[in-house]
Structures are given as C-alpha cells and as structure tokens.
ChimeraX commands (.cxc) that place a marker at each C-alpha (Angstrom):
marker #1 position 97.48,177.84,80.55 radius 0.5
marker #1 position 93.79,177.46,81.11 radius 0.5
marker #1 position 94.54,175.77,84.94 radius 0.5
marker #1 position 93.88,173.03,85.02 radius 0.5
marker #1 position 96.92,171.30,86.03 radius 0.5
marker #1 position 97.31,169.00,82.93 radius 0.5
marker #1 position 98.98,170.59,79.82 radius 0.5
marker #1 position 97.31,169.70,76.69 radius 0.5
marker #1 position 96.06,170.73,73.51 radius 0.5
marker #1 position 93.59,173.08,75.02 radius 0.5
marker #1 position 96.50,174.83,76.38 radius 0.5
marker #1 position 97.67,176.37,72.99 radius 0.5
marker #1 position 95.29,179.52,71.95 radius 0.5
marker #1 position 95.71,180.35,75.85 radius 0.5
marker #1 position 99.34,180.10,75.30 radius 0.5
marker #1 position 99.24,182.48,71.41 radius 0.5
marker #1 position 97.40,184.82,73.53 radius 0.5
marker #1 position 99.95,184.79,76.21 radius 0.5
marker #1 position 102.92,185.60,73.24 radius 0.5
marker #1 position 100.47,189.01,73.08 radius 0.5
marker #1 position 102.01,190.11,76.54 radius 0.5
marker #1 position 100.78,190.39,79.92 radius 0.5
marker #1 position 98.63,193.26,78.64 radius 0.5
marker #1 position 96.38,191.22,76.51 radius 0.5
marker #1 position 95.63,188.75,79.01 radius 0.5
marker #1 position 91.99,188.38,79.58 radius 0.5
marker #1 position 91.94,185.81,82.25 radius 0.5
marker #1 position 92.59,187.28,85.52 radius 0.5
marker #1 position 95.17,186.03,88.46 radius 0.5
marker #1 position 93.43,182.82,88.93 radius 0.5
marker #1 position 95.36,181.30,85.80 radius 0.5
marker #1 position 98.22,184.16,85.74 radius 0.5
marker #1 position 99.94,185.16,82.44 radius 0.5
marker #1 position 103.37,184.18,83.85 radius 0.5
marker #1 position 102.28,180.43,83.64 radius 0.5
marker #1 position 103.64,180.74,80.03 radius 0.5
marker #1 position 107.05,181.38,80.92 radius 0.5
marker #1 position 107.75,177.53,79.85 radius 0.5
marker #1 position 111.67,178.27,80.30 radius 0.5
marker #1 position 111.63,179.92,83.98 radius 0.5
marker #1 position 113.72,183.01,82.37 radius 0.5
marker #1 position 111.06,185.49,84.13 radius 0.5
marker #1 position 109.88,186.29,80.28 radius 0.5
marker #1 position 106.90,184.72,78.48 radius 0.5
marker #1 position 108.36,184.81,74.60 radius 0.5
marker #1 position 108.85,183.07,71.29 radius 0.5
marker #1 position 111.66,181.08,73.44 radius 0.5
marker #1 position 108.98,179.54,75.46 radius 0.5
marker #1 position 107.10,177.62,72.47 radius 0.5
marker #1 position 109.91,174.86,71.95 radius 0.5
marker #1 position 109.32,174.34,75.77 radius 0.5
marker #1 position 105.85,174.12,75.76 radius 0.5
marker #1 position 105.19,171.76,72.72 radius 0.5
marker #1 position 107.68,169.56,74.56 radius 0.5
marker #1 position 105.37,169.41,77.79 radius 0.5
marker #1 position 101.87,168.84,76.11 radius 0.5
marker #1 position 100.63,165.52,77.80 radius 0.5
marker #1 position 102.41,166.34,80.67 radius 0.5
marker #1 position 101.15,167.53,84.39 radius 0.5
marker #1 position 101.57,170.76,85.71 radius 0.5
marker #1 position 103.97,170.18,89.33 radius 0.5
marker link #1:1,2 radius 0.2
marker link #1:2,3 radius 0.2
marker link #1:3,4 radius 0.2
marker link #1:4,5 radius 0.2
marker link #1:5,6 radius 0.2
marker link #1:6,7 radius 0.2
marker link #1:7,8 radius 0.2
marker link #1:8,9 radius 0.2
marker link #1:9,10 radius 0.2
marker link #1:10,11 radius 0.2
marker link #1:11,12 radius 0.2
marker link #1:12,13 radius 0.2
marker link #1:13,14 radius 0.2
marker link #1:14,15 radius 0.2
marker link #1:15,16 radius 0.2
marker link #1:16,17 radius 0.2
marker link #1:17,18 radius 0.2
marker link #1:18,19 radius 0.2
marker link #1:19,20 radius 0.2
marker link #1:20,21 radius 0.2
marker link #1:21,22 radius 0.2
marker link #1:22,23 radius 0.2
marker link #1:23,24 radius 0.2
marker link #1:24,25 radius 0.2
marker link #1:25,26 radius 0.2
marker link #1:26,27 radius 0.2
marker link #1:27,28 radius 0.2
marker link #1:28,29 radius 0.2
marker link #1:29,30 radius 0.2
marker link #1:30,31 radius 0.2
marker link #1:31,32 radius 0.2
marker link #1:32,33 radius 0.2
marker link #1:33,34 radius 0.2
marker link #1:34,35 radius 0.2
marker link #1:35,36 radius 0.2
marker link #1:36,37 radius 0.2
marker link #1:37,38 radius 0.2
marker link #1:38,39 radius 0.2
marker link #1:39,40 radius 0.2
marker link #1:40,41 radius 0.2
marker link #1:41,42 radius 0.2
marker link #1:42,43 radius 0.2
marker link #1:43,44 radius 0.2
marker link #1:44,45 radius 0.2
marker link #1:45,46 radius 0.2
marker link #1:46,47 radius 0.2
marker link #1:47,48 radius 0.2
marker link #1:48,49 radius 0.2
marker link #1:49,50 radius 0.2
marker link #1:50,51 radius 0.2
marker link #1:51,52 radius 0.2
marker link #1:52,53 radius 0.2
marker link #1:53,54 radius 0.2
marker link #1:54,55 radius 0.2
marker link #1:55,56 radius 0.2
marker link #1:56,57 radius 0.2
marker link #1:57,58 radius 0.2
marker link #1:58,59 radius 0.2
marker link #1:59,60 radius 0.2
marker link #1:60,61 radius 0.2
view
C-alpha cells in the first residue's frame, strides 16, 4: 500500500484508509488505491482484509 514493493506492517493504516473508498485516498497514482484489491475481484472491500493479513511479509510481484 505505501509502494514499496514489500508488504508489511506499514502497509495496514494505508490499507484502513483504502476500506474508505477510492474517494478518500490521499496518495495520488504513484501508489494507486486499487493496490488494495488483495482478491483481484476489481473491488477494494472488507473481502480483501483476510487476503492481505495473509500476504504481510511477503513481496509485491
């Protein structure tokens, strides 16, 4: 979520904020909002956060 390519704690307020909708997102098209769709559906949502806990210590492809 914050870019930079390894998913870790540091990812997680990026990733709440995310939840908030593409809207809310504060940090521009360098580090897009869609990078929290952790499913691949094509929708960033509470289905996402079982996903994304399991990738923490993982890199981004």
């Amino acid at each position: 979520m914050n870019c930079d390519g390894q998913i870790t704690f540091a990812d997680i307020d990026r990733f709440v904020e995310a939840l908030a909708g593409e809207s809310a997102w504060t940090h521009g098209q360098q580090c897009p909002w869609r990078n929290a769709d952790c499913t691949g559906d094509g929708l960033v949502a509470f289905a996402d956060i079982d996903t994304f806990v399991a990738l923490v210590g993982t890199t981004c492809p």
